[in-house]
C-alpha positions, -999 to +999 in steps of 0.1 A: +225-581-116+201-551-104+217-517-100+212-500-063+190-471-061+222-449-059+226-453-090+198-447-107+191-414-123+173-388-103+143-370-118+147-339-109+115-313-104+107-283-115+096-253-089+062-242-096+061-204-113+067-174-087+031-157-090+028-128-103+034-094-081-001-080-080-003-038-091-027-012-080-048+009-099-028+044-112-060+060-092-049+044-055-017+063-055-030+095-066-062+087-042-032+088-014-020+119-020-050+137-026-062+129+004-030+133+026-026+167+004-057+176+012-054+169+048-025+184+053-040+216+034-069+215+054-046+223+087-027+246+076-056+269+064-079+265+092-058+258+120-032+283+117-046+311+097-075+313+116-060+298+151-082+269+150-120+279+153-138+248+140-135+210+136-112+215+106-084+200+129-100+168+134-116+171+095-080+176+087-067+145+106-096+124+091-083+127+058-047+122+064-060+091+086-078+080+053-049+087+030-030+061+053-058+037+048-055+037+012-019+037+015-021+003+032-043-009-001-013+004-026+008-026-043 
């Protein structure tokens, strides 16, 4: 007599592997804040000691905006 496909044993499969989470450089985060140190730095030098003669504000504001564009690159 065959037996019914209930009956027969399942095979069960394996998962494939989770991949690896994937690391940044040690450099990237200290690349972050260096720059958003640095921007921030920047500022607070030339826009409030010296009541903002210049395009340090904007120099300033392109390094924090380049610190958050590395930021986006840290894992």
């Amino acid at each position: 007599m065959p037996k019914s496909r209930s009956k027969r044993k399942q095979f069960q499969h394996q998962p494939p592997p989770k991949p690896k989470p994937k690391t940044s450089a040690p450099w990237v985060g200290w690349l972050f804040f260096g720059l958003m140190g640095a921007g921030v730095g920047l500022i607070l030098a030339f826009y409030v000691a010296w009541q903002g003669e210049g395009p340090w504000l904007f120099v300033g504001l392109g390094l924090i905006l380049a610190a958050f564009v590395v930021a986006t690159q840290w894992h």
